[in-house]
N, C-alpha and C positions, 0 to 999 in steps of 0.2 A: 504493500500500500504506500510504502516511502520510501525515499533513500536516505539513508545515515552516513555519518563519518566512517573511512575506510578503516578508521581505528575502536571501531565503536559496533554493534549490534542495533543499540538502539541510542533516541534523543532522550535525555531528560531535561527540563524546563525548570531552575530553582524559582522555586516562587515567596521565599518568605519575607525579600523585602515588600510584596505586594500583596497576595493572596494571605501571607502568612499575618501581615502586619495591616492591615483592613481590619481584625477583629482584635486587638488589642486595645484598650483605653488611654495607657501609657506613651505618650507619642515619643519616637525615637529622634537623636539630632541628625539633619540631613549631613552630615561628615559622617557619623558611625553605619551609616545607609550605603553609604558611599565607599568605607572601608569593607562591608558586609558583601555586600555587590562583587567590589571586583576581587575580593576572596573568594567568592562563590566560581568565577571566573577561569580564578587563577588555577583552579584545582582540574579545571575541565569542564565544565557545562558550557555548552555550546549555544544553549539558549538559558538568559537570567530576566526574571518579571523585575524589572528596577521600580517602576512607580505606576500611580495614575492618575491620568486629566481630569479627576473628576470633583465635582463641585466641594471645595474647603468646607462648606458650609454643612453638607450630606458626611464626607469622609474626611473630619481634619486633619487625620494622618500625611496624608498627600498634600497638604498644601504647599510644599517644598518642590515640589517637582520639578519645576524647572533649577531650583537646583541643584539639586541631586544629579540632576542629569550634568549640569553645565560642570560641574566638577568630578564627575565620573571618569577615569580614563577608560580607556579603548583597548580591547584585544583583538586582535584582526578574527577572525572568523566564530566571532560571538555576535549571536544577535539580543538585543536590548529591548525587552518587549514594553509599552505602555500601555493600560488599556485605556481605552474612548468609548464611553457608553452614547456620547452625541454627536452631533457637526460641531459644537461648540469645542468640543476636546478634543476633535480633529484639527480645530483652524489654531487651536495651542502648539499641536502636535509639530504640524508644519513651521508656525514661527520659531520654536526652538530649533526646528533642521534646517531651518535658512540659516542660521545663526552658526552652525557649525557642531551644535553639540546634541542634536537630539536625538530619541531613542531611532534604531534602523527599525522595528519593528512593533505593529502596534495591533489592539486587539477591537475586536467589535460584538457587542454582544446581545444577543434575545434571548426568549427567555419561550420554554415551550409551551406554556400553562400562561393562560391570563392574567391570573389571579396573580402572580409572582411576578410577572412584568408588570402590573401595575403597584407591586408592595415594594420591587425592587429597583424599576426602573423611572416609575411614577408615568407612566402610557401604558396602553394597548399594545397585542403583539403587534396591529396593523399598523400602528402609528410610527412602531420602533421601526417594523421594518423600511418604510418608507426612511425612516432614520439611516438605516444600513445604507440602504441604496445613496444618498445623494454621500455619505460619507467613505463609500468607494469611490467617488466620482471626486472629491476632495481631496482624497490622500495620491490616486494618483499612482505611480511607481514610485513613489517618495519611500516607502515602507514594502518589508515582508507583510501581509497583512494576516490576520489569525481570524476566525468565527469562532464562536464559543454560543454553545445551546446550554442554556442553565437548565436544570430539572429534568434533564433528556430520560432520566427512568422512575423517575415520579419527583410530584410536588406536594410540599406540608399543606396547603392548602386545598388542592383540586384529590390526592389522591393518587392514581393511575393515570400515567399521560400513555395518551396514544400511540405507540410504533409510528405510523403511518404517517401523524404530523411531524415528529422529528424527524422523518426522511423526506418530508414536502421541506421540512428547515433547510437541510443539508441540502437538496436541489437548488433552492435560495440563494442560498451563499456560493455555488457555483455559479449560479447566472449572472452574480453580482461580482464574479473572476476573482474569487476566493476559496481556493483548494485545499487548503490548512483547516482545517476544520474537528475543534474541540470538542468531546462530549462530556457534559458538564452532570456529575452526580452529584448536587450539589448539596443533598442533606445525607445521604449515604442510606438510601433505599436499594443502590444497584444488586446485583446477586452476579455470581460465576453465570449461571445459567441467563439472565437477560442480556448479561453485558456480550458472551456470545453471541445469542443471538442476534441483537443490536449491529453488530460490526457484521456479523457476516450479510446480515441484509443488506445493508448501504456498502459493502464490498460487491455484492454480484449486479446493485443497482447502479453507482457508481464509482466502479473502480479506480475514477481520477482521483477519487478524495483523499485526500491525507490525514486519516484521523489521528486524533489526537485524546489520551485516556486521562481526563482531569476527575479524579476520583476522591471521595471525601470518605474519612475512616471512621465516622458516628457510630458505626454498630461494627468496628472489626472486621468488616469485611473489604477492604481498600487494597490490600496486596494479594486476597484472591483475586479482587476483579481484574486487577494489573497482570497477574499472571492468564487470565481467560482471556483478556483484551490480547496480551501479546501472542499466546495461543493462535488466536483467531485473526492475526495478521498483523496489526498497531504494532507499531516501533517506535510512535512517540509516545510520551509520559510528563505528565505535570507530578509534582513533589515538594514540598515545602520541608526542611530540617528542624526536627522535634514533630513533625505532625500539627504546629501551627497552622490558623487561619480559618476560614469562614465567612460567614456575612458582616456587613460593614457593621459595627459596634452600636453606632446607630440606629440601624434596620435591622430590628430580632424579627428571626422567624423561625421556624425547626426545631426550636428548643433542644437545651442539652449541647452535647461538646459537636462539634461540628467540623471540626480540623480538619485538613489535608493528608492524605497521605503523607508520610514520611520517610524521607530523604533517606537518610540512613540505611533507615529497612530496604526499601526499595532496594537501593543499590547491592547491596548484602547479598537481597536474594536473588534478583539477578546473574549476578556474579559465581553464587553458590550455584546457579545452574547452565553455566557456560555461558550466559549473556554478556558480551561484553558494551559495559556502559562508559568506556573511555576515563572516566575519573580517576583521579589520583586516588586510591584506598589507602594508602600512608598519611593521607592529612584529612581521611573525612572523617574520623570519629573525631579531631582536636578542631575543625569547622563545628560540628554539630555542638560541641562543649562552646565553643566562640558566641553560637548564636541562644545558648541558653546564659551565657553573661550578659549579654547583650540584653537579654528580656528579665535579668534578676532574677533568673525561678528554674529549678527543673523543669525539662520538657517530657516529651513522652516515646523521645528512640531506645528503644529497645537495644541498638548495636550501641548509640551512647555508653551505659551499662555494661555491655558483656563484652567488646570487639567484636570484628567481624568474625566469621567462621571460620574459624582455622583449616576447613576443608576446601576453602577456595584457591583454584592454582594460581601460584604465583603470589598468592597472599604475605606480605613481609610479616618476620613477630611482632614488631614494633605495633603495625596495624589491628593484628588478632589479638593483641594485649593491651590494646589500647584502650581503657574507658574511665567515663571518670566516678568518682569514689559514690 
């Protein structure tokens, strides 16, 4: 369904400056965002969520953005994701990349339930999507550009979303010449069994797409579904380190822990099953320990804790012995 680095199996996406740090209260300083960032970088991620265009007033966290970005350095063959829920956080987007420093790549998002585009986005899917469309028409070849379907396997509100409408979603976002296309569990209703199903439908319907597996770990099940996603073809992965992250702090909905998948684990198990994810595994348990200083608190990796698996080849001691107290 993708291509990945020749050094790699699959992509993974660090998301904790963005995804991770959206549901946190305590706002972080746009320098230690910035040090966060390109350590996430430096170690190997090929794609990193640095910020979002989205309204200071909804998500204060972000209200740095454009600094963040403007003080970020550059890894060549990293892309720097932002997301834009509007045109408005599109016409941001671009004035920072005239400028020299803004992100290469940006994200656009609906939502496949009503109910949750209106609780999350404050419109209708109809209105959003009209949204989409003029903000492909804005961005232009300026950006990699990303889709992302929130709720793609159920919403806290409606229940059961349709199959049918999130593959009307994913046709959407190809006509609007967006092939990157994330599916978003975004309260952690997915199952091994749907999320199969899921990808292999939009794999035989269209196989141009490039899904992408943004999985949330609410009920424990976020590194099975990663492992069914890749199963089922997906090479790319969203991840946040600790399992950070969720809805804007803001805007409750879901109830209960709501995290991302986590980093760590991810990687781990990957790795524990010949997947190669290109990352440095000598520095990612002392990253994962970085980003719970970062936030003052334990997080919730697991390989934090233990090291990685000592069964993994090529695993250094250093890394399989690495965790903290």
């Amino acid at each position: 369904m993708s291509s990945t680095s020749p050094m790699a199996d699959v992509v993974i996406c660090e998301c904790f400056a963005r995804d991770g740090l959206q549901h946190e209260t305590q706002e972080i300083a746009a320098a230690e965002k910035v040090r966060l960032i390109d350590g996430f970088a430096a170690i190997g991620f090929p794609r990193v969520e640095a910020t979002s265009y989205s309204n200071p007033k909804v998500v204060p966290q972000f209200a740095d953005a454009s600094e963040v970005l403007r003080a970020l350095p550059r890894r060549d063959g990293v892309f720097y994701k932002a997301s834009c829920a509007n045109p408005r956080a599109v016409e941001r987007a671009l004035a920072d990349h005239v400028l020299g420093f803004g992100a290469n790549e940006v994200s656009f998002l609906v939502s496949a339930s009503e109910s949750h585009s209106r609780r999350n986005l404050n419109r209708d899917r109809a209105a959003q999507w009209q949204n989409v469309a003029e903000m492909a028409r804005e961005a232009g070849d300026a950006f990699r550009t990303i889709g992302t379907i929130s709720v793609a396997f159920g919403c806290p509100f409606e229940g059961p979303v349709d199959p049918d409408s999130v593959l009307r979603d994913v046709g959407a976002f190809l006509e609007n010449g967006i092939t990157r296309i994330a599916l978003g569990d975004t309260t952690g209703m997915a199952t091994p069994r749907t999320v199969e199903t899921m990808v292999r439908r939009i794999g035989d319907t269209f196989p141009e797409a490039c899904l992408i597996a943004h999985f949330h770990d609410s009920r424990g099940t976020g590194l099975l579904n990663c492992a069914a996603a890749c199963g089922a073809g997906v090479r790319w992965f969203d991840s946040s380190f600790g399992g950070v992250g969720g809805h804007p702090s803001k805007v409750s909905y879901g109830g209960g822990y709501t995290g991302n998948v986590c980093t760590e684990d991810l990687v781990n198990l990957f790795e524990s099953m010949g997947i190669r994810t290109g990352i440095d595994l000598g520095r990612l348990v002392a990253t994962a320990t970085d980003c719970e200083e970062a936030l003052g608190r334990p997080l919730l990796g697991r390989v934090t804790r233990t090291g990685l698996n000592p069964l993994i080849p090529g695993a250094t001691a250093d890394a399989v012995g690495a965790a903290a107290g």
